[in-house]
Phi, psi and omega in degrees: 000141192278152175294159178248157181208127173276145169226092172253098192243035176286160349278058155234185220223140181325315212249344184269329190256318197230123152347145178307309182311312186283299201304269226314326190305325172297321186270339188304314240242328135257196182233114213262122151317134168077245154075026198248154153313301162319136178305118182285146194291147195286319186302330171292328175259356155279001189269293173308305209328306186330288227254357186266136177286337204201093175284133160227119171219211176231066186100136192262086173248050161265002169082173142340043184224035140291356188290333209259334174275093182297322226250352194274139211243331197170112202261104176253136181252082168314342176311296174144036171195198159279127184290145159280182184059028162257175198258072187314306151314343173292288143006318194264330185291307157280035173034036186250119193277148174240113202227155194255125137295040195273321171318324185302352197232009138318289218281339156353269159261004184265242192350331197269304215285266165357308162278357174270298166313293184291014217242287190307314202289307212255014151060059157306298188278310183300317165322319163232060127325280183263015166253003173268331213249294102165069159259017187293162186219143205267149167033240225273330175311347187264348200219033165308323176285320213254173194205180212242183176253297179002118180045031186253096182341123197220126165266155183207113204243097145104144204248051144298220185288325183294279220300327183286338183284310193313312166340272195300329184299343197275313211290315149293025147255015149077032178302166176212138213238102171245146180247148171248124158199101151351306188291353237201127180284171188295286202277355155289317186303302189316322196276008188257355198063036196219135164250143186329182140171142183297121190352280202306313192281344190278285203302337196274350190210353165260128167306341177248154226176116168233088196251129179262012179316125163306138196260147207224142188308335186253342154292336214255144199077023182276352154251093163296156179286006196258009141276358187273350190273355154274001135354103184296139178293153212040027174278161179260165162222143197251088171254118198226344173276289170212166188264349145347316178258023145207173188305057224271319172312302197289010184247281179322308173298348165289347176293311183308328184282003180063034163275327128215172173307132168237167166226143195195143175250008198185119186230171225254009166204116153297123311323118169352118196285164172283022173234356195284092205324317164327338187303268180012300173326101173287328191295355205228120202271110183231156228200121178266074175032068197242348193291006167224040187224055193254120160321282194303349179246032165264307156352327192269012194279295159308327164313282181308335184278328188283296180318338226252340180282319183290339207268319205289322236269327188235029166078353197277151150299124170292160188199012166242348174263170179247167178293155175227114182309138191280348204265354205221332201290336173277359161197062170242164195255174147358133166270340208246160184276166164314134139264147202320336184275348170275318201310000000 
């Protein structure tokens, strides 16, 4: 008899996280309760729960009904963080692993980051600006501001999933790679080929700033303005994880004054208001958070939830989403921004 797993992933869509190849794999390989696009109604999933092995859902909003999972093996999270309001101890106490996708949407933003620096550096989109408007200026006038990626001292502020995929995409351009991550020991950043170094001195001394931190109880607003002003000038900063980890009013008036460049996906109220003065900003390449929402890479969000199910499935350790750990799982926050009605 096949395992049962409710698969509730609203608001994401069946079809958007798992590939025709992954569903059929899913349905080959348990037997899936749900499975719908529509948010499932709670009495059908406390109705389910008892007998279910594996909950995938988007954010844990059953309430107080781990007592009702006998039979449960593993809380898989599709939003793209850890759900909040689950009782992790409990969780932890009863061996039910809580596991994230949030790996799935690395290769993503590692590529989208990547095209974002360079972009930013070689002033792509202000070049075509001023060729719609037709104010372009030719050859070497056109490129007074810009600089190569090439051999250039690149920081990289919290080394997670995003910073590994990134890693090798950085490596033909012969970059020298220092990292900030709290979470994470020296000699573990050094065996990753990236050296360890201290906030203040990582911003002080790279022309590239990429920061991926995750947002943490402990993060927030941890690039003060009084660290973005050791930003070199015309250096760029890669803001792709939340925006959450920094000062964002002191990041903006430093652009407008043109102390160095940004680039950012991500702001600290979603949408953006149309007033909001980073609009202005020429120094600043902004992206309405589009860098982890590419059809062909949200499939791999399902790909890893299916493997990870065969692995759960047969008693095995899961190894492609990641885990949420006791030492780390109480503190990390929210993934998502502020909507205007929250601000």
């Amino acid at each position: 008899m096949k395992s049962k797993v409710i698969v509730d992933p609203h608001f994401r869509r069946m079809d958007e996280i798992f590939s025709p190849e992954d569903q059929r794999r899913l349905h080959d390989l348990v037997d899936v309760v749900w499975g719908l696009d529509e948010r499932m109604p709670r009495d059908e999933f406390l109705r389910a729960l008892p007998e279910a092995e594996a909950v995938v859902c988007a954010g844990w909003r059953y309430g107080d009904a781990l007592d009702q999972a006998v039979k449960l093996r593993a809380i898989m999270d599709v939003s793209g963080g850890f759900p909040r309001g689950l009782d992790y101890e409990a969780c932890y106490r009863r061996r039910i692993r809580v596991l994230s996708a949030a790996p799935g949407f690395a290769r993503q933003v590692a590529e989208f980051s990547l095209g974002m620096a360079i972009a930013s550096c070689r002033e792509i989109a202000y070049g075509d600006r001023q060729m719609r408007a037709g104010d372009e200026q030719y050859l070497w006038d056109g490129n007074v501001n810009t600089y190569l990626l090439y051999d250039q001292p690149v920081g990289i502020i919290g080394y997670g999933s995003i910073a590994r995929a990134l890693h090798p995409l950085l490596r033909p351009f012969n970059v020298r790679i220092s990292a900030y991550d709290p979470w994470l020991g020296a000699g573990y950043l050094r065996r990753q080929g990236v050296e360890p170094m201290p906030l203040e001195q990582l911003l002080a001394t790279s022309r590239f700033i990429f920061v991926l931190a995750v947002p943490s109880s402990e993060n927030r607003a941890m690039l003060t303005r009084e660290l973005l002003e050791r930003i070199p000038r015309n250096a760029v900063l890669i803001l792709s994880s939340r925006a959450h980890v920094v000062d964002f009013d002191a990041l903006t008036e430093l652009v407008l004054a043109g102390r160095f460049k940004l680039a950012t996906d991500v702001f600290p109220v979603e949408p953006l208001p149309a007033d909001h003065p980073i609009r202005r900003a020429e120094g600043a390449l902004l992206s309405a958070h589009r860098a982890g929402s590419v059809a062909q890479g949200m499939v791999d969000l399902g790909e890893m939830v299916v493997d990870d199910l065969e692995a759960v499935i047969q008693g095995l350790p899961p190894r492609r989403l990641q885990m949420a750990e006791p030492e780390l799982s109480m503190r990390y926050t929210t993934n998502r921004a502020k909507t205007p009605d929250e601000s």
